[in-house]
N, C-alpha and C positions, 0 to 999 in steps of 0.2 A: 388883689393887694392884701385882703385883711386887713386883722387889725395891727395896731402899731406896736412896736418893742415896749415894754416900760421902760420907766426911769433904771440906771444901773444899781447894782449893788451896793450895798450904803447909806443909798438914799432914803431917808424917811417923810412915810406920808405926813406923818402928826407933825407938828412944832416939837422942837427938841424938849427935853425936861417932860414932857406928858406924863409919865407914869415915873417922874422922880419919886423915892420916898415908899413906893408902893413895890409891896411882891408878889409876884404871877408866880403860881405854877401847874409845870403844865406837865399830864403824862403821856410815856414815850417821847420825853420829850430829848431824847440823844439821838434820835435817827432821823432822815427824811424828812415832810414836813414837818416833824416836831419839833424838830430840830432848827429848822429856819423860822418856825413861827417863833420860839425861846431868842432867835438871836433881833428877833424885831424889837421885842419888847423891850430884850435889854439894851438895846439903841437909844430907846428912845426913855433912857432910864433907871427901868424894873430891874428890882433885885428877882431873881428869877429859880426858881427850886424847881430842878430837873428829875422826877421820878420815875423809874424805870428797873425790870427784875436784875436786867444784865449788869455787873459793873463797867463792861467796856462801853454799851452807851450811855451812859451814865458820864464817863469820863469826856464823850465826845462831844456831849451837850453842854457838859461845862467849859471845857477849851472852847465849843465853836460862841458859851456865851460873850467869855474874855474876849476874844477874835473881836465882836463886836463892841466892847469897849465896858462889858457889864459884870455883873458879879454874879455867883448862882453858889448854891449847894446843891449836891445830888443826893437823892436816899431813894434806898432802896426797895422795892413796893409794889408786891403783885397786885393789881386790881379787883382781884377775884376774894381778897380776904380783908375783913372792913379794918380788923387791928390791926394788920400789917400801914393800912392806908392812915388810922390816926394817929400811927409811929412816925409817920414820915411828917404828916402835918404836925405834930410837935415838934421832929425837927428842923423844918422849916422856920415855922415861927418862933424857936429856942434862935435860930440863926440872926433872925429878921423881923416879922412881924405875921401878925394873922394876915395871910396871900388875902389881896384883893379881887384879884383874878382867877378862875381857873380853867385852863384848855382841857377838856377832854379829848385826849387825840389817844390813847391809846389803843389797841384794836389784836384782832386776831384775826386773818383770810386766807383764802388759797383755796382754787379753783377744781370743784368738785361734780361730777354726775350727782343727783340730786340720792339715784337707787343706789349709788356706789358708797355713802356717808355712812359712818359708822356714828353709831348714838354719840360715842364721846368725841369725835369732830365736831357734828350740832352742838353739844354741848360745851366743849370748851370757847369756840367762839361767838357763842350767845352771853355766858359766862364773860366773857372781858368786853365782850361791846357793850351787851345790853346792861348784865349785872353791874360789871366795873365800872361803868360812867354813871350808872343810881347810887351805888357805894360814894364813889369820891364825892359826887352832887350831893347827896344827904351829908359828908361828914363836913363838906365847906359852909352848906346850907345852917345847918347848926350849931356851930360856930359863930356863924353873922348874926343870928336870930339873936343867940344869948348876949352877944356884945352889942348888939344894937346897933349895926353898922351895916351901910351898905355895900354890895357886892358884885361881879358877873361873872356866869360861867356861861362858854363856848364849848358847844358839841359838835366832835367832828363829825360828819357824817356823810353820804353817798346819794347820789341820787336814783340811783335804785331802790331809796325808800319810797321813791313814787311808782317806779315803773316796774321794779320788779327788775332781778336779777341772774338769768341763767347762769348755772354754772359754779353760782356764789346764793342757793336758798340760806344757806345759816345766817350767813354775813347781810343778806339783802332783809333775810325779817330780823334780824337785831339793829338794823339802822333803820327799819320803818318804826321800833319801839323807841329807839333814842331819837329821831325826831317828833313821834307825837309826846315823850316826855319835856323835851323845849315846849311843845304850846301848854302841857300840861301844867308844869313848874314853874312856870312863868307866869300864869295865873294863880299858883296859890302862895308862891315868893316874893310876889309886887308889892304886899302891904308891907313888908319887911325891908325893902329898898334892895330885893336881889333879882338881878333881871338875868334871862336866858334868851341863848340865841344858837340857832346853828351856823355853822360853815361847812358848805357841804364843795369838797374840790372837785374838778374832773380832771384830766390825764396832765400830770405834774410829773413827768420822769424825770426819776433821783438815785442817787448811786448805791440811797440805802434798801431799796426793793429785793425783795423776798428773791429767793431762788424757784419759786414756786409761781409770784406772777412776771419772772422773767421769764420764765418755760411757756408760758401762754403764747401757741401760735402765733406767728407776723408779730407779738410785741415786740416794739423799737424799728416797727419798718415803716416808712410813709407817715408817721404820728401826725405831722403838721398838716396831712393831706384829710385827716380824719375829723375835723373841726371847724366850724363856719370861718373861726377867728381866722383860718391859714395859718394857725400855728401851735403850740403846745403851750401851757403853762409854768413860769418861773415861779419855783417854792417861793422867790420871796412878793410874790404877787398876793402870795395865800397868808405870808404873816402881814402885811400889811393889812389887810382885810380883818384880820382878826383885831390888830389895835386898833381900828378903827368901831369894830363892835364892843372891845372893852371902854373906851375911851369914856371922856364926857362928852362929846361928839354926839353923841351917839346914845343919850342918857335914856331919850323915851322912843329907845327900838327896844322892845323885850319881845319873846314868842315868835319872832321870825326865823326863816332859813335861809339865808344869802348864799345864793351858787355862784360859785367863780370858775365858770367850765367852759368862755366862750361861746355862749347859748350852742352849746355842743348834745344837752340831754334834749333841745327841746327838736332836733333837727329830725325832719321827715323828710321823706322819697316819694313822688308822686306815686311811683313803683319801687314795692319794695324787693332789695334783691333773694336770690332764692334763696329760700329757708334752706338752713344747714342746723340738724341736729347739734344739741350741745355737746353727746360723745363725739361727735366725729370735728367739732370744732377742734375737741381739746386733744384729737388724734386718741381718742380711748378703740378698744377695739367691742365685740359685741357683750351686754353683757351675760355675767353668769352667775348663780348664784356658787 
């Protein structure tokens, strides 16, 4: 049987008006779940400042905010460079106000033999998970400190920062750094009234996915068959979860990681099936220098 559909589309967790008055912003937040988590908030409210490198998602995070009945600005803003990031928080705030909120979602991945990585693959996707989400978190962070106001950031994150991630070493140790920086920042942000949390998704297919981890063998075959729940997760399963960790609801959760994966990372095999290489997973042939 599994578990059960959620509520439809539209529907919000929170009481309406929650984050009236208040603005979230969230990066990447034009595509996929960033995309769905920008149109919860602004459900249920939030002026919402969508930043992101591309202009076209950028555009699609703002339409999909309106869709949901909210307001947003988009600016433009690679992660990887702190001034670009306190260009964009100026214009948010020139727009609206100092963000309340902030989602870290944005990311770099794609699925790699570990000997097959060239330095600047590790590095550019350590560079926007790990770097990118310390940039934006220090430039929100201080901002609140000086105004004296309180705040929260959401880090998106994987649960291969527990278990470790074939296939994906860059991405799996840049999400094992962005979660121990939530226990870390959350302990020395609390006196300040700024609390952190993670949101760590598991298998949420969306139409904005890479060309890279749709290439991923058997992805999109059996998905619902791959999870205790019996079934896959709906993006907006994952923005609810997050209002729910920015809310007041939710005042004295800081320093946690909340998985919304259908207890899918914690599932063992009495017997596990046979080990299959991660070349031959990803169909690579043998290597060569």
């Amino acid at each position: 049987m599994g578990l059960p559909e959620p509520p439809p589309l539209g529907t919000s967790a929170l009481p309406p008006g929650t984050f009236d008055g208040q603005t979230v912003v969230v990066t990447g937040g034009g595509t996929g779940l960033g995309k769905a988590i920008a149109a919860e908030f602004a459900r249920l409210g939030a002026f919402v400042g969508i930043l992101s490198r591309k202009e076209e998602h950028r555009a699609a995070g703002v339409a999909a905010v309106k869709e949901a009945g909210g307001e947003a600005i988009a600016a433009g803003c690679d992660i990887r460079d702190p001034e670009q990031i306190a260009a964009a928080f100026d214009a948010v705030e020139k727009a609206a106000d100092l963000p309340a909120t902030l989602v870290n979602n944005a990311a770099g991945n794609f699925p790699v033999p570990a000997e097959d990585m060239s330095p600047n693959a590790w590095r550019s996707v350590v560079d926007i998970v790990l770097n990118g989400t310390f940039n934006c978190s220090r430039e929100f962070a201080r901002r609140h400190i000086a105004a004296g106001a309180p705040g929260s950031i959401i880090n998106v994150g994987a649960s291969y920062a527990w278990t470790g991630g074939p296939g994906f070493a860059h991405s799996a140790a840049a999400k094992a750094g962005v979660k121990n920086m939530v226990e870390t920042l959350a302990v020395e942000w609390a006196p300040y009234g700024i609390r952190l949390n993670g949101l760590v998704p598991g298998l949420f297919p969306h139409a904005d996915e890479t060309e890279d981890i749709k290439g991923v063998p058997e992805r999109g075959q059996g998905e619902n068959s791959r999870a205790p729940a019996g079934r896959v997760g709906l993006p907006r399963e994952l923005g609810w979860a997050a209002t729910y960790l920015a809310s007041p609801y939710a005042a004295y959760i800081t320093g946690c990681s909340l998985v919304v994966d259908g207890a899918n990372w914690q599932r063992r095999a009495m017997l596990q099936p046979a080990f299959e290489p991660i070349r031959e997973q990803l169909d690579r042939g043998p290597f060569e220098l």
